[in-house]
N, C-alpha and C positions, 0 to 999 in steps of 0.2 A: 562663542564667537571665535577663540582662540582657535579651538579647534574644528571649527567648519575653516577658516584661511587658512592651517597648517594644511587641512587634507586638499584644500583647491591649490597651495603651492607644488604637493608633492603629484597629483595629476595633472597637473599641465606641465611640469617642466620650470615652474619660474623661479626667478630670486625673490627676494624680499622687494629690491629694489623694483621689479619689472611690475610686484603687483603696487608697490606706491605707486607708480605713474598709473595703472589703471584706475587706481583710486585717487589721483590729484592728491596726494599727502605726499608728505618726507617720508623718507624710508626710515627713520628714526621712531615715529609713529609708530609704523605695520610692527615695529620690533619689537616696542613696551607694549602692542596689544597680543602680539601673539607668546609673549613675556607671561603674560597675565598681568605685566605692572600698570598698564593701564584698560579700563573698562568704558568701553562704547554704551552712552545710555541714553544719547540724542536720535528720539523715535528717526527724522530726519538723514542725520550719518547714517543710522542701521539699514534705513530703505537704501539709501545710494549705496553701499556697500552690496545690500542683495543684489539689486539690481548691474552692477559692476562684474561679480562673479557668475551671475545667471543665477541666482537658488532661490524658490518662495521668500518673500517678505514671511512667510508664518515660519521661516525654518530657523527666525530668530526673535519669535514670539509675538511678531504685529502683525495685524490687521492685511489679508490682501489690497495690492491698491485698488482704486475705486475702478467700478466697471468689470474687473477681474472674478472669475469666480474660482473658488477656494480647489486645491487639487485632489480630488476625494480619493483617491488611489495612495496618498502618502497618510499614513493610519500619525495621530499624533498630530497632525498640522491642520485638522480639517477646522475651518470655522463658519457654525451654522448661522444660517438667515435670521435666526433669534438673539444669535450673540451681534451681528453687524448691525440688525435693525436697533438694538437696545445703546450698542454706542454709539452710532448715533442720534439717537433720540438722549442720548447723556447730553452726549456736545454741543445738541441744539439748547440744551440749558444752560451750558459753559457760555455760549454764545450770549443767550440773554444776559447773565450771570457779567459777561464782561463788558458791553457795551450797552445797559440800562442800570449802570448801579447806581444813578441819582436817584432813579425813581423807586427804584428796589430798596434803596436804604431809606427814601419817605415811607413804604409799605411798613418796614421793620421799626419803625421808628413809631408808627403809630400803634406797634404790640406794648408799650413801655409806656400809657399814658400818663401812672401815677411816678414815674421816675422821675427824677431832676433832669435837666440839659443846662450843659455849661451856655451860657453866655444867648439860648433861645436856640441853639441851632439843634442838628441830628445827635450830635454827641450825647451819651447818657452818661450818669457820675453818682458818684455819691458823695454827700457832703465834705466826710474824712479827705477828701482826695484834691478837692481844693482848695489853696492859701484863700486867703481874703483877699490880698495883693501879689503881684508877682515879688519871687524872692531871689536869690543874688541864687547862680544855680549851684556857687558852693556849701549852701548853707543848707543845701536838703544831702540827707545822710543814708549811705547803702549799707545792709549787713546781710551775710551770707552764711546760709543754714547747711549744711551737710543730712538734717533730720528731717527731709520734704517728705510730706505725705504723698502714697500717689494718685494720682487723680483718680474722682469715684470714673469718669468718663474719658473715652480712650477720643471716641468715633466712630467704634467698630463694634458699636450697639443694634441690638436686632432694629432698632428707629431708624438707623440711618443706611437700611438696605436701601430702601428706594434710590438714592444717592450715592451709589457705588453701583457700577456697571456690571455688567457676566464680562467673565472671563473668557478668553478662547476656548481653555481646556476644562472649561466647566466650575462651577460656582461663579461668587461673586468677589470682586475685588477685594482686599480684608480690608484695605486702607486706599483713602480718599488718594492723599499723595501719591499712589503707583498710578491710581488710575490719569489722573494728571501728565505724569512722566511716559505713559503710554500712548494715549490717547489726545490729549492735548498739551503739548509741554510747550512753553512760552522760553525764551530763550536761556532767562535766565532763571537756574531752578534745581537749586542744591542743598542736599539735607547739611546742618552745621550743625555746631555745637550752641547752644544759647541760652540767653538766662527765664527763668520762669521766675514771674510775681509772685509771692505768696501772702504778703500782708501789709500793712500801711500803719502807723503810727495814730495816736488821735490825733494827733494836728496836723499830719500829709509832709511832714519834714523826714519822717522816716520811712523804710521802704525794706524790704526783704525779701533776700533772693534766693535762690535754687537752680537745679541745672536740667535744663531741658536740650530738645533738640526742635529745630525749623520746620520739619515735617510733624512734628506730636501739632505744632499751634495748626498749623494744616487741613490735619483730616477732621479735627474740633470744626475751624473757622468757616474754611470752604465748603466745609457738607451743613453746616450752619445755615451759612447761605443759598449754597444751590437747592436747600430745600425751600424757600422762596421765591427763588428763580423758578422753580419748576411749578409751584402753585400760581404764580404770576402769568406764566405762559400758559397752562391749564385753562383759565378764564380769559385769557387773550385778554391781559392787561389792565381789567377790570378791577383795582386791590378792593373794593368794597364787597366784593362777593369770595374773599380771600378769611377763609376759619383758621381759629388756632386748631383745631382740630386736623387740619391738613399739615399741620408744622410737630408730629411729635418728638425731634430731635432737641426742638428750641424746649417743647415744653416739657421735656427731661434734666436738660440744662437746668432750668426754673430761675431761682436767685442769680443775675448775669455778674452779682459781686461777690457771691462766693467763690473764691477763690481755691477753695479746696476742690473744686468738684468736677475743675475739667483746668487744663495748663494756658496759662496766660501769658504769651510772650509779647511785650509790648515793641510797639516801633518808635522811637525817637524821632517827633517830628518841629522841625526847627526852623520857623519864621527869619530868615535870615532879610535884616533892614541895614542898606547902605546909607549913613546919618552924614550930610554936610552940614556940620552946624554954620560954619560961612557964610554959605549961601540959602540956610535956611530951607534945603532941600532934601529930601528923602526918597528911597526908591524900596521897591521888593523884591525878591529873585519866588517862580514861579515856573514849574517843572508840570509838561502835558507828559502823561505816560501813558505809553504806549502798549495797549493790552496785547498785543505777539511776543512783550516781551518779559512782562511781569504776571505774575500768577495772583496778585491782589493791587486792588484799585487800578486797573487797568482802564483805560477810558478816562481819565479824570485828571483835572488840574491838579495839582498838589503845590505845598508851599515844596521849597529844597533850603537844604538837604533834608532826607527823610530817609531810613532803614532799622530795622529790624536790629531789636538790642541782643547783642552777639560777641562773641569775642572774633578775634582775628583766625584764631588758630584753636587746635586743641591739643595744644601743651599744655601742661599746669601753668606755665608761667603765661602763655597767653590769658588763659583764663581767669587768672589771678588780675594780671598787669590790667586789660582792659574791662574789667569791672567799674567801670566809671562811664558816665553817661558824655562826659564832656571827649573821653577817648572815641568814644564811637561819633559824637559829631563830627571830632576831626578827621577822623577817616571817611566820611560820607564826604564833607565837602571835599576833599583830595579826589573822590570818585568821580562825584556829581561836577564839580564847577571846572574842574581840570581833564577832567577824562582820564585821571591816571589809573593803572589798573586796581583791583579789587583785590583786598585782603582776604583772599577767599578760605583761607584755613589749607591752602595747598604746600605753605612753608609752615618749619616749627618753628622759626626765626620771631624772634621777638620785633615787635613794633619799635623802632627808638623814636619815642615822640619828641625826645629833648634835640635830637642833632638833625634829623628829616625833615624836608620842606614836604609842603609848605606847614608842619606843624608845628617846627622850631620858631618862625615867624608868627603864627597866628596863638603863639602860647608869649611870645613876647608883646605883642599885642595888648594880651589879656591883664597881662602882670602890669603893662605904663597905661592900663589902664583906657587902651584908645578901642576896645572889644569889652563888649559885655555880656552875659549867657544870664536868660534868666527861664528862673521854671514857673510855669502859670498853672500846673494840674495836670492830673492823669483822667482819662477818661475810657468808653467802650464806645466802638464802633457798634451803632445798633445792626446792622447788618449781619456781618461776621465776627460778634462778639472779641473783638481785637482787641488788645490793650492799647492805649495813645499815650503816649509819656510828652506833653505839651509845651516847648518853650520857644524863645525869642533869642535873637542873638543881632545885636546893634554896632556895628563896625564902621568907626571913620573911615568916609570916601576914599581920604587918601591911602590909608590904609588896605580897604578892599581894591583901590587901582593897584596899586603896587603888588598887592597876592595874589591877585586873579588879574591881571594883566590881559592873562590867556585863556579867556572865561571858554569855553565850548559854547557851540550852540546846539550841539545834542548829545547824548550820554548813551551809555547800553540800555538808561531805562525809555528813555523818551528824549522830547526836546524841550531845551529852557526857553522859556519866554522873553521875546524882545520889545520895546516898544517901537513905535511908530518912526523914529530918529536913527535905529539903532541899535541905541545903547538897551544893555542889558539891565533884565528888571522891567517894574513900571510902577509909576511917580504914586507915593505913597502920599497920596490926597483924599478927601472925601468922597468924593468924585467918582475917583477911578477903586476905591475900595469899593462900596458900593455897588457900582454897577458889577464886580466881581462874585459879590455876593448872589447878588441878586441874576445873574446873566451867566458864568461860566460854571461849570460841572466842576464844581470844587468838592477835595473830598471832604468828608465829616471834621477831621483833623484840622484840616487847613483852615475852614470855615469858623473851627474853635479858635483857632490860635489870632487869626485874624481879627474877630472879635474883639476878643482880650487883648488882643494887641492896642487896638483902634480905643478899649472902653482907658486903658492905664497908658500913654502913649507918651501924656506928661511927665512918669516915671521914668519910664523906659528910653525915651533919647532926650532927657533932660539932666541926666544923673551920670555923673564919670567917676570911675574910680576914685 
């Protein structure tokens, strides 16, 4: 990229400046890319950039746009009718894959008969994984290994060719996640640094971790699934004429709790309930996401907050510092309910949880007692064998008025849920749980936590510091 804009400044005559304006960027921008300090990786940017300077979309490794045919005269750039007809035929699975995952994950869920499900829903678990009741969520305990095995499974097993696309320049994608990032990239969609599962305690109070990255759970999770997505569409919907034998990726996997045998980055997903003991009223905060903009569970209600357990940054001291589950809550709601921007590991800068809003607030909170975090189980997405790290988190009204004041009403991942008044949330009754269950595309996660929520509820906003 650097060097196809250095050589279109030096034949036209322009500045840096002349070509930002062609390109609608800062000129600061065109600086750090033709720097090398920064790297264009938004399929999106790349095509408007071609298209800006006039040079093939293939002269910077994508796909001609559609209708166009490829320039056979430029040796190195040509892309055949095998390789366009194959990604599309990917993305038409991407498609299903994003906007039928209720029924894709009933499909996956019926591979796992003799499994447990937390609480009757999709969720699968194994006993170790959950308390009997929820517990204070400081009382379940993190340890961290330096001596992780590496997983027997990458993604990039002769099984999971079907599920990686041809390339332009010949073969097949190695890894799910490029082809993602080429082919279909959702807005937001950045490899990090994260932590990997590796074991559980017998009683599920302990937990042990390792370091992975965002894209390793990826090319596992996603090509997991798209391989049911693509047998699902194969029989046009029909899951009862759906083999394991059409799934050899899953059934290489085998054990979905061994944990040695492919990297398990779980997502932290947190029930958040605004408790009026006064007035004897309760509400739920409930996040639609938006599949343009998320690479898993796109289509689908979720509870909020909910992200992918991560550190901020990858300093050692990041790394170190946010090893705590209740730190990455905090930074979700700061995302989710505020819109503030995203810890994205772009700073080395440490997190100051103790002086920063709203965390300094919602950790004072915690301590007099008017906020409570609890942890209910870890579970797997039967789907995309995903890890779910499962809890609740119950905050005085007046307390969530006062921090969230300025709640959004939609995020970079999607939009939060209003009720019919208004106000944000909606009224945590029989009622209206219920019909949620039973009526809105909720994910596996949310459906767990809700449950659980609903089965211990007399714990859970009857009980204060």
């Amino acid at each position: 990229m650097a060097a196809v804009l250095a050589a279109f400044l030096q034949q036209h005559g322009l500045t840096q400046a002349q070509l930002a304006d062609r390109l609608g960027v800062d000129r600061t921008y065109v600086s750090k890319v033709l720097s090398g300090r920064r790297q264009i990786r938004d399929v999106g940017r790349l095509r408007q950039v071609a298209h800006a300077i006039g040079v093939p979309p293939e002269r910077f490794g994508l796909f001609p746009d559609p209708g166009e045919t490829a320039d056979v005269t430029s040796p190195g750039h040509i892309v055949s009718r095998e390789v366009r007809d194959d990604a599309e035929a990917w993305r038409d699975v991407r498609k299903v894959l994003n906007h039928r995952r209720p029924e894709l994950t009933r499909v996956a869920s019926s591979l796992y008969s003799r499994v447990e499900r937390i609480a009757g829903t999709p969720l699968i678990t194994s006993p170790e994984w959950i308390p009997v009741q929820p517990v204070d969520l400081g009382a379940l305990r993190l340890a961290w290994t330096d001596n992780q095995p590496l997983p027997f499974l990458t993604g990039q097993e002769t099984e999971t060719e079907p599920c990686r696309p041809l390339m332009p320049h010949g073969g097949r994608y190695p890894r799910y996640c490029h082809a993602i990032r080429d082919l279909d990239p959702p807005s937001l969609f950045e490899n990090r640094a994260s932590y990997r599962l590796l074991d559980f305690g017998c009683d599920g109070s302990h937990q042990t971790y390792g370091y992975t990255t965002y894209f390793d759970m990826v090319d596992v999770c996603e090509a997991v699934a798209h391989e049911v997505a693509a047998a699902w569409l194969r029989h046009d919907g029909d899951a009862a004429r759906i083999r394991r034998s059409e799934l050899p990726f899953r059934t290489l996997i085998g054990n979905p709790f061994d944990l040695t045998r492919r990297v398990v980055l779980p997502s932290v997903d947190t029930l958040t309930i605004r408790h009026d003991a006064h007035a004897g009223t309760s509400s739920l905060l409930l996040h639609r996401r938006n599949p343009d903009n998320v690479a898993i569970a796109g289509g689908m209600t979720h509870i909020m907050p909910a992200g992918v357990f991560q550190p901020s940054g990858i300093a050692p001291w990041n790394i170190s510092a946010d090893f705590d589950i209740w730190h990455n809550i905090l930074r979700e709601l700061s995302e989710e309910f505020l819109g503030n921007p995203e810890h994205d590991g772009s700073s080395g800068e440490p997190v100051d949880y103790d002086s920063m809003e709203p965390f300094a607030s919602l950790n004072a909170a915690r301590s007099a007692g008017n906020l409570r975090v609890w942890y209910l189980g870890t579970g797997l997405d039967p789907l995309t064998l995903a890890g779910e790290i499962l809890t609740v988190l119950v905050i005085d009204a007046a307390v969530f008025d006062q921090i969230f004041a300025n709640v959004v009403a939609w995020n970079s991942e999607g939009d939060v849920v209003f009720s019919g008044d208004g106000s944000v949330g909606v009224p945590w009754r029989r009622d209206t749980v219920y019909r949620l269950l039973a009526a809105e595309p909720l994910a596996p996660a949310a459906l767990a936590c809700l449950e659980l929520a609903w089965k211990h509820q007399d714990l859970l906003l009857g009980s204060r510091g």
